[in-house]
Backbone as numpy.savetxt, mean C-alpha at the origin, in Angstrom:
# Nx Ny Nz CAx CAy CAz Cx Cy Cz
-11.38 0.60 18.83 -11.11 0.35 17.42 -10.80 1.68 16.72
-9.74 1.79 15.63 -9.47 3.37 15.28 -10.48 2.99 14.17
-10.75 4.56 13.95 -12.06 4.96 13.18 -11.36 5.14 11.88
-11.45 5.43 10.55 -11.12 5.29 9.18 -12.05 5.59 8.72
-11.38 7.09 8.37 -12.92 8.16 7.34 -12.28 8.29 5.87
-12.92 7.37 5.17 -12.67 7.73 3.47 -12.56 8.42 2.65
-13.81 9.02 2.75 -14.24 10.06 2.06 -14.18 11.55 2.73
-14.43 11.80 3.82 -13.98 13.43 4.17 -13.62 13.63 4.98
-12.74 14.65 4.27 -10.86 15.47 4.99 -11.77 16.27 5.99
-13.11 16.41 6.06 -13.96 17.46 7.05 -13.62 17.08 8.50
-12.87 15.55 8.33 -13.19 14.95 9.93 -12.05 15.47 10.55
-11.19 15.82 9.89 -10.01 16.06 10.60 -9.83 17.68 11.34
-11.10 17.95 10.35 -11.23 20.04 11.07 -10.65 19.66 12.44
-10.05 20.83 13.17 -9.60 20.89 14.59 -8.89 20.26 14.77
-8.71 18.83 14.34 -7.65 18.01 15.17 -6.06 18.74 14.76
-5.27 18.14 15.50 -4.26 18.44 15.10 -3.12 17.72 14.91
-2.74 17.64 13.60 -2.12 16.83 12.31 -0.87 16.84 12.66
0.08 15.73 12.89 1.24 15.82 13.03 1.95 15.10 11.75
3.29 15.44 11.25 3.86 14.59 10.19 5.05 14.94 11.01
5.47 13.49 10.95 6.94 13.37 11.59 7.57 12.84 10.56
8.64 14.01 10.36 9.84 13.82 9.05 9.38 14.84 8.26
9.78 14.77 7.35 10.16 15.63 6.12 10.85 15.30 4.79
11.14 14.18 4.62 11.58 13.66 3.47 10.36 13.88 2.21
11.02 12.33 1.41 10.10 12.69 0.41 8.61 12.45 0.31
8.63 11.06 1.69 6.94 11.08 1.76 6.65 12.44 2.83
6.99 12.85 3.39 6.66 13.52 4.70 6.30 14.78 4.35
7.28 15.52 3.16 7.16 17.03 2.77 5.76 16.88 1.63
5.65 15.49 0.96 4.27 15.38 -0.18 3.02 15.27 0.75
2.96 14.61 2.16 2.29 14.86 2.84 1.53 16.00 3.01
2.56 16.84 3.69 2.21 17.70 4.32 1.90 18.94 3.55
2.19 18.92 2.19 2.05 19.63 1.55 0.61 19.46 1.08
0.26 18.32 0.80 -0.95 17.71 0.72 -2.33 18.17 1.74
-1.93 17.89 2.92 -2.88 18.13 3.85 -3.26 19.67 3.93
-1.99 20.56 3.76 -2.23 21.61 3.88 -3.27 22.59 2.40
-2.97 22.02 1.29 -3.76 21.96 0.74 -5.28 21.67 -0.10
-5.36 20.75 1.50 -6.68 20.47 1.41 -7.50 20.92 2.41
-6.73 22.22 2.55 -7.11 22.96 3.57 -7.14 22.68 5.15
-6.48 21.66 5.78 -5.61 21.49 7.16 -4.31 22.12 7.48
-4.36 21.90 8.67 -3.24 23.09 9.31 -1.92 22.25 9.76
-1.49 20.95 9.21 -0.35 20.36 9.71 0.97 20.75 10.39
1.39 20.33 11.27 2.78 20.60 11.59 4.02 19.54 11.46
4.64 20.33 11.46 6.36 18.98 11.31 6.91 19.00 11.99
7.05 17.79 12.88 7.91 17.55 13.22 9.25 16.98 13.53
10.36 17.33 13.12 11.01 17.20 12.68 12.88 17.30 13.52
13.67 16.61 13.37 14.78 16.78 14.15 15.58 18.02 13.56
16.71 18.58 14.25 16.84 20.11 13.76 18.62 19.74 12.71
18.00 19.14 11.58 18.99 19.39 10.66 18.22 19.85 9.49
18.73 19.68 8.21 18.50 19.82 6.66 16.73 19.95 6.17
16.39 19.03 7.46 14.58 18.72 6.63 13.83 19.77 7.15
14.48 20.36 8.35 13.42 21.18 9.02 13.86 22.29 8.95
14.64 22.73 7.98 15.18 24.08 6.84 14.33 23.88 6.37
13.73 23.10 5.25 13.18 22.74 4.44 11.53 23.37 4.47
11.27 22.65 5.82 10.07 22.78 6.45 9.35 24.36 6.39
10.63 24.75 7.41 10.29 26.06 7.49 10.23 26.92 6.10
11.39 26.78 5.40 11.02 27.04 4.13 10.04 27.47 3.18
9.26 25.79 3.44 7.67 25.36 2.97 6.67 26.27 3.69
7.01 26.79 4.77 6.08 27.76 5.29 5.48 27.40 6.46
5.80 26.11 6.43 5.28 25.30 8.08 6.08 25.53 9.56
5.31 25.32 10.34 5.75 25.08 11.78 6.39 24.17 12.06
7.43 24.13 12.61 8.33 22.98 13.04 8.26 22.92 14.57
8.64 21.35 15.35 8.37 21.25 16.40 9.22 20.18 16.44
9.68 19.96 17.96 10.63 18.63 17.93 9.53 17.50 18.04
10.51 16.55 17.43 9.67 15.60 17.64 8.70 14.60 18.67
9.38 14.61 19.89 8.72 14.28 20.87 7.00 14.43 21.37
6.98 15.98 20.63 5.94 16.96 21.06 4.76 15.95 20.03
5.21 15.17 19.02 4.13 14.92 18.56 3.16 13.57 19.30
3.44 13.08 20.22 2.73 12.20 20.97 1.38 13.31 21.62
1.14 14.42 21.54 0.48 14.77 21.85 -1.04 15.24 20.84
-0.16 14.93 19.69 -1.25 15.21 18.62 -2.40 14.05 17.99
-3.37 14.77 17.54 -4.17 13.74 17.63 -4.34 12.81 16.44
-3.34 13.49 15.05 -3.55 12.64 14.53 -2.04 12.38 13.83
-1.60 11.40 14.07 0.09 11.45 13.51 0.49 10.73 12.69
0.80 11.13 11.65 1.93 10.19 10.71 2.91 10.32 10.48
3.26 9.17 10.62 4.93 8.99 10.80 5.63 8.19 9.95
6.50 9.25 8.61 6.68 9.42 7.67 8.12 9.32 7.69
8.69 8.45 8.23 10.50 8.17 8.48 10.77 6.97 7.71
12.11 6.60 7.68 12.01 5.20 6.74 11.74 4.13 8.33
11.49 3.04 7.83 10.98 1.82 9.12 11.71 1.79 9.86
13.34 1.40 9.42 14.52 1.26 10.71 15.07 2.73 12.01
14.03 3.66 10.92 14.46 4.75 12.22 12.93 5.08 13.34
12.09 4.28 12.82 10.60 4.42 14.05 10.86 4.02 15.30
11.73 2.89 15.54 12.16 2.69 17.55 12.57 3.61 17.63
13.24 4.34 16.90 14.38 5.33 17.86 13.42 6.74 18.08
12.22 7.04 17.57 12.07 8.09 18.02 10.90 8.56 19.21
11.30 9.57 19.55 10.43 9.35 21.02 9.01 9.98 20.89
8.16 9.15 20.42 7.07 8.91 20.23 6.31 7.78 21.13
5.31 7.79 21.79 4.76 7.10 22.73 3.50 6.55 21.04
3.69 5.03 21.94 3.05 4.14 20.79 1.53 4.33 21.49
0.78 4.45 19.96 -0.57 4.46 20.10 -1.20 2.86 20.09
-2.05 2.61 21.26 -2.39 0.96 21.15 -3.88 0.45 20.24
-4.25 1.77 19.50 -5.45 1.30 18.82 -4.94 1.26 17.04
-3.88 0.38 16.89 -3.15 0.50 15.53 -4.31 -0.62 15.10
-4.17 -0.65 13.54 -5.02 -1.56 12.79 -5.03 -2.15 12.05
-5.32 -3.68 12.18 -4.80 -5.09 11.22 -5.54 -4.82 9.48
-4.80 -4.76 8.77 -5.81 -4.06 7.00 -6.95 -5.34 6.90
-6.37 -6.63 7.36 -6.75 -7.63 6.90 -7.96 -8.31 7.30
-8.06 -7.97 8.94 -9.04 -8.41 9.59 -10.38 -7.44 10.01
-9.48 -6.31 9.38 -10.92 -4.95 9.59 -11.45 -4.90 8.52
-10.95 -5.36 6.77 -11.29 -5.60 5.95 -11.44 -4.54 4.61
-10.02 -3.59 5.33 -9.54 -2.78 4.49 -8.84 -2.91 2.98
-9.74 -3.37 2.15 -9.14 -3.89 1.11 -8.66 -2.63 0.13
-8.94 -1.75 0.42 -8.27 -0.55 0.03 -6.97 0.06 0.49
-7.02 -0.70 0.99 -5.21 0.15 2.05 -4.27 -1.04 0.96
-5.02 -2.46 1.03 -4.17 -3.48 0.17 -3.81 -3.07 -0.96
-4.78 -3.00 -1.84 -4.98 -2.31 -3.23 -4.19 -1.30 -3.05
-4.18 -0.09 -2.64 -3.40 0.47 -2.79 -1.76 0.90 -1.85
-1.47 0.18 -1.37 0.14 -0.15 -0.71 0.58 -0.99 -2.11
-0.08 -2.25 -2.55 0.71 -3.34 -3.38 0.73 -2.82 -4.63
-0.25 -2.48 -5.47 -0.97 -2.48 -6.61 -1.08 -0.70 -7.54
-1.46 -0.26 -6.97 -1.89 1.15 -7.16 -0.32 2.01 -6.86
-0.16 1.74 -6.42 1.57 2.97 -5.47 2.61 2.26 -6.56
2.26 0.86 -7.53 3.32 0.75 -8.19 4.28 -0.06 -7.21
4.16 -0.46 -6.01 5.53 -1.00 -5.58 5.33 -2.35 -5.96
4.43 -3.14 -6.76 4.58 -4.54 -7.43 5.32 -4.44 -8.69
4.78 -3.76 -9.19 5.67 -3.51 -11.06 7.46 -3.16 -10.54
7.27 -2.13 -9.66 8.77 -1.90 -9.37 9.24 -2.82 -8.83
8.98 -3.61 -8.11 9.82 -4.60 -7.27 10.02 -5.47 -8.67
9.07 -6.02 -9.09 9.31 -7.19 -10.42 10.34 -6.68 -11.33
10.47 -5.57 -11.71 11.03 -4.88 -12.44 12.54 -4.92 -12.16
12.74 -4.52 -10.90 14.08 -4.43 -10.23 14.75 -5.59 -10.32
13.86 -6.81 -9.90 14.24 -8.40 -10.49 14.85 -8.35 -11.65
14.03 -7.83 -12.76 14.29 -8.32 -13.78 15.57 -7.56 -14.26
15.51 -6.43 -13.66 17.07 -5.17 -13.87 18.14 -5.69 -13.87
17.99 -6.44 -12.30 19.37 -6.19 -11.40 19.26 -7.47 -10.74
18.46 -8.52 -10.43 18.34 -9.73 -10.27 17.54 -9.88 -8.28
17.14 -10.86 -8.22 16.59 -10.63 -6.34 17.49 -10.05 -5.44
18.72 -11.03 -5.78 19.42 -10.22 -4.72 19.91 -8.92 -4.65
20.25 -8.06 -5.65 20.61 -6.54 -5.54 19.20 -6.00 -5.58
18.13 -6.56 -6.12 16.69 -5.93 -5.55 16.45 -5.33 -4.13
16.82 -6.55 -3.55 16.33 -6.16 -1.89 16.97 -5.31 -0.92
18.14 -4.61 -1.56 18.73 -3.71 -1.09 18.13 -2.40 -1.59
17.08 -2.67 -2.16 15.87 -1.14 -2.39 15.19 -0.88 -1.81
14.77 -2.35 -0.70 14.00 -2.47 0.17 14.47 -1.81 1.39
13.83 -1.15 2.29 14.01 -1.05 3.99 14.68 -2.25 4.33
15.65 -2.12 5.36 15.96 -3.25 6.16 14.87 -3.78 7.42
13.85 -3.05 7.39 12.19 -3.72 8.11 11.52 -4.66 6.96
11.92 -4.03 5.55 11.02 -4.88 4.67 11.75 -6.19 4.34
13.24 -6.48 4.26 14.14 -7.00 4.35 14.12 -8.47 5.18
14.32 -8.04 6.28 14.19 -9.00 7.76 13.00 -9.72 7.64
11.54 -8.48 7.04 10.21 -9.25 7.38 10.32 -10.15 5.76
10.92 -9.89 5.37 10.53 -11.26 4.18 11.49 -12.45 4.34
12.92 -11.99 4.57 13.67 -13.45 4.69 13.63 -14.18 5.71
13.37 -13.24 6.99 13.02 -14.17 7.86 11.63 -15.41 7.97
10.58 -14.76 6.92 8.92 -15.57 6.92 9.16 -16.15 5.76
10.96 -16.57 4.99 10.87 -17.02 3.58 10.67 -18.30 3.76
9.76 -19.32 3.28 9.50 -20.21 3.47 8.14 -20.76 4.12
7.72 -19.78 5.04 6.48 -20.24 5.49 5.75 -20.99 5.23
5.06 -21.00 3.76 4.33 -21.83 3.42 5.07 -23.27 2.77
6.17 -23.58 2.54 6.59 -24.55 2.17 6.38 -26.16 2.62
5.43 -26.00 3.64 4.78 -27.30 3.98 3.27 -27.65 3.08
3.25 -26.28 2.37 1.85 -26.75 1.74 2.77 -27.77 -0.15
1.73 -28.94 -0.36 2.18 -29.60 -1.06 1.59 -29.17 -2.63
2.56 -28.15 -2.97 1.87 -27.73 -4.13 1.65 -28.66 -5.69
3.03 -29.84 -5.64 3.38 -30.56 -6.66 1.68 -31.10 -7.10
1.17 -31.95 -6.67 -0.15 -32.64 -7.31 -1.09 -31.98 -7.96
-1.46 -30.95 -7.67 -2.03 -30.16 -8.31 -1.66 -29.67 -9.32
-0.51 -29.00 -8.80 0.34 -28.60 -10.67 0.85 -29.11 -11.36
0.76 -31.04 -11.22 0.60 -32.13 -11.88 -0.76 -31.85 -13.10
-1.64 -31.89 -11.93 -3.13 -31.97 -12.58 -3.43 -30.56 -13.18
-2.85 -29.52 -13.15 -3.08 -28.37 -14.25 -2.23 -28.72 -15.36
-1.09 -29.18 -15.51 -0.30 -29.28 -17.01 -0.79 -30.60 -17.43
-1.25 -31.65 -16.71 -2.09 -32.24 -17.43 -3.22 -32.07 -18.12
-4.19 -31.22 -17.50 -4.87 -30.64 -18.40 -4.40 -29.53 -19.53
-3.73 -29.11 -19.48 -3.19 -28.32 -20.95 -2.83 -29.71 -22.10
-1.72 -29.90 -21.52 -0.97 -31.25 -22.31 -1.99 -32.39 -22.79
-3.11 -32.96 -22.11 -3.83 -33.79 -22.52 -4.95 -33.48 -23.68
-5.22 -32.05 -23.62 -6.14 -31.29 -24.54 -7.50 -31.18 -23.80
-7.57 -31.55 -22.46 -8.42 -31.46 -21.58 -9.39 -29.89 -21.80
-7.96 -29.06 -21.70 -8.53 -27.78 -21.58 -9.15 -27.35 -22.93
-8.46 -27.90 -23.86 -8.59 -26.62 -25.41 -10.25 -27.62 -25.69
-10.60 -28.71 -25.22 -12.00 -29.46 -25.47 -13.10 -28.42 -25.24
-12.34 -28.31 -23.50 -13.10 -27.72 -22.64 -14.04 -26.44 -23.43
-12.77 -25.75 -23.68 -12.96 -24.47 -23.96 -13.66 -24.50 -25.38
-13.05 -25.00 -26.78 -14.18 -25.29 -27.94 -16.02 -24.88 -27.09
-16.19 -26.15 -26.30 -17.44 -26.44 -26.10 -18.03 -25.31 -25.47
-17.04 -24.45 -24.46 -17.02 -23.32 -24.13 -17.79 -22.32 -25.27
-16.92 -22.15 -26.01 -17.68 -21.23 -27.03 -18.29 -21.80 -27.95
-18.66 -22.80 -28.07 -19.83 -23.44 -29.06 -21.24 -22.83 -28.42
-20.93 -23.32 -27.23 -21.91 -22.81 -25.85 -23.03 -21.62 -25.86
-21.69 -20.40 -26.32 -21.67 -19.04 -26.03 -21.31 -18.51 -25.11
-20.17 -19.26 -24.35 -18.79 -18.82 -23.43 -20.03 -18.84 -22.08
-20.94 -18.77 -21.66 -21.95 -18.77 -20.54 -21.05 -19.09 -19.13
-20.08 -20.28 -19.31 -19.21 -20.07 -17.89 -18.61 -18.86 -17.48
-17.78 -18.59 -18.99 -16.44 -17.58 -19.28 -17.49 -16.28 -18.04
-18.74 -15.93 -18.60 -19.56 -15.07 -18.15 -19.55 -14.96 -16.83
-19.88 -15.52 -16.17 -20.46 -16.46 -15.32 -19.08 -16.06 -13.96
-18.04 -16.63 -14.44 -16.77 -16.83 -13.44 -16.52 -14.38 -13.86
-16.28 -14.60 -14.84 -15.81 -12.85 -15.09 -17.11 -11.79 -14.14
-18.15 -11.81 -14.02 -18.52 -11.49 -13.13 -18.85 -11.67 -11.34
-18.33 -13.19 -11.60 -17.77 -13.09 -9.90 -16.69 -12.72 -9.41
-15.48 -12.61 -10.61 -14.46 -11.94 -10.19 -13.85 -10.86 -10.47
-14.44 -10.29 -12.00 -14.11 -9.24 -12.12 -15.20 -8.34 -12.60
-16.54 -8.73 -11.91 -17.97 -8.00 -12.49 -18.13 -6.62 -11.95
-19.34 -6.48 -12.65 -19.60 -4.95 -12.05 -19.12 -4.56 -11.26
-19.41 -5.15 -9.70 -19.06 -4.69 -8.30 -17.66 -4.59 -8.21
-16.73 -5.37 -8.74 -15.36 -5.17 -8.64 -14.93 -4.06 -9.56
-15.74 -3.92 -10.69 -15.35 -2.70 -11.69 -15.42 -1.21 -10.67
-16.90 -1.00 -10.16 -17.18 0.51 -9.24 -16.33 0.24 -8.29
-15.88 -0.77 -7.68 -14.90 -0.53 -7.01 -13.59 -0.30 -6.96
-12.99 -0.50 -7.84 -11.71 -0.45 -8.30 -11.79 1.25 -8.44
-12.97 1.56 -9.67 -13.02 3.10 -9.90 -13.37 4.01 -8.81
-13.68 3.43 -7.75 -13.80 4.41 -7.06 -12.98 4.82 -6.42
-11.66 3.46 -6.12 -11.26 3.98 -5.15 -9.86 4.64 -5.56
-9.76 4.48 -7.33 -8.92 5.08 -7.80 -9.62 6.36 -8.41
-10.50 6.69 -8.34 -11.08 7.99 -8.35 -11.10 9.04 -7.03
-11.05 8.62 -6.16 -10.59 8.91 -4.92 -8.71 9.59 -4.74
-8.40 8.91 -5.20 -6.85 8.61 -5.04 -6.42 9.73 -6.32
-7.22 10.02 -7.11 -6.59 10.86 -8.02 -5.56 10.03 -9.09
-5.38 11.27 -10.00 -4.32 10.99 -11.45 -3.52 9.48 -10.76
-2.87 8.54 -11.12 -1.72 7.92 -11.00 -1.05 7.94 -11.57
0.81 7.94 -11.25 1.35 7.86 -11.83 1.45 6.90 -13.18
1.66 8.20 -14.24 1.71 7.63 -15.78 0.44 7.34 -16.20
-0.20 8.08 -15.71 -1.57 8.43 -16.24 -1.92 9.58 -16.08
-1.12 10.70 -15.92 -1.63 11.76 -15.78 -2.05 12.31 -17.28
């Protein structure tokens, strides 16, 4: 099972850090690591990025060489990862079933790629959207479009606009706060209570400034 250390960059002392590429995630990387006091290298194919590299003050290495390192990220866009000669590591890890709800949170939510994607909709419409996308991110959505379309959503969302429309809900809710909202309470701390509050902050306290909040 691969190991996943949260909280300290200490674990990585000695090992040795590979970033394959140099673009724009690859050079924030590595710039990153090295400033948190690790010794990263790049590796990198010998055009424009690995000017760059060297530039930055780093070691460059072809890429191949990084199957030997112990800890690698690989920082290319998706459609160019078959092609490079990198020997696949077999202890990769499912976010979902190890119960990394922090990798979720922050890939969807936190990095902004939900607001931007919605956004781009609303710009430029779905279809010129998805040409912002990777052609990995591309394939993996139109091809799984539909998946769930055997689930029968109509009856239910019968029975929610019936309750708006019938006055079901606005009863509900009066009695609700005649009450002193005690459900309202009740449901907001199972879903968005304390424990979800320290968590959220932590793990965006972790993660530092976000964009447009600096």
């Amino acid at each position: 099972m691969t190991r996943v250390y949260r909280e300290d960059r200490n674990a990585l002392t000695g090992q040795t850090v590979a970033v394959v590429g140099y673009g724009n995630q690859g050079r924030s990387w590595a710039l990153n690591l090295r400033d948190s006091g690790l010794d990263p290298r790049v590796y990198v194919r010998a055009d424009a990025s690995r000017d760059q590299a060297r530039a930055d003050g780093f070691a460059t290495i072809d890429i191949a060489a990084a199957s030997h390192a112990d800890v690698v990220c690989v920082l290319v866009p998706d459609d160019a990862i078959p092609s490079l000669p990198i020997e696949r590591r077999t202890d990769s890890l499912t976010v979902v079933e190890a119960g990394i709800i922090e990798a979720i949170l922050t890939e969807l939510f936190l990095s902004g790629e939900v607001e931007r994607t919605y956004r781009l909709v609303r710009q430029v419409g779905f279809a010129k959207q998805l040409t912002f996308h990777s052609p990995t991110s591309q394939y993996g959505q139109l091809s799984r479009r539909g998946v769930f379309d055997y689930l029968d959503f109509a009856p239910r969302m019968r029975e929610l606009i019936d309750d708006f429309a019938s006055g079901r809900v606005a009863d509900e809710w009066d009695a609700e706060m005649q009450a002193g909202v005690p459900r309202l309470q009740a449901l907001k701390e199972q879903h968005a209570g304390a424990f979800v509050q320290a968590f959220e902050d932590d793990l965006r306290a972790r993660l530092g400034p976000l964009k447009g909040q600096e």
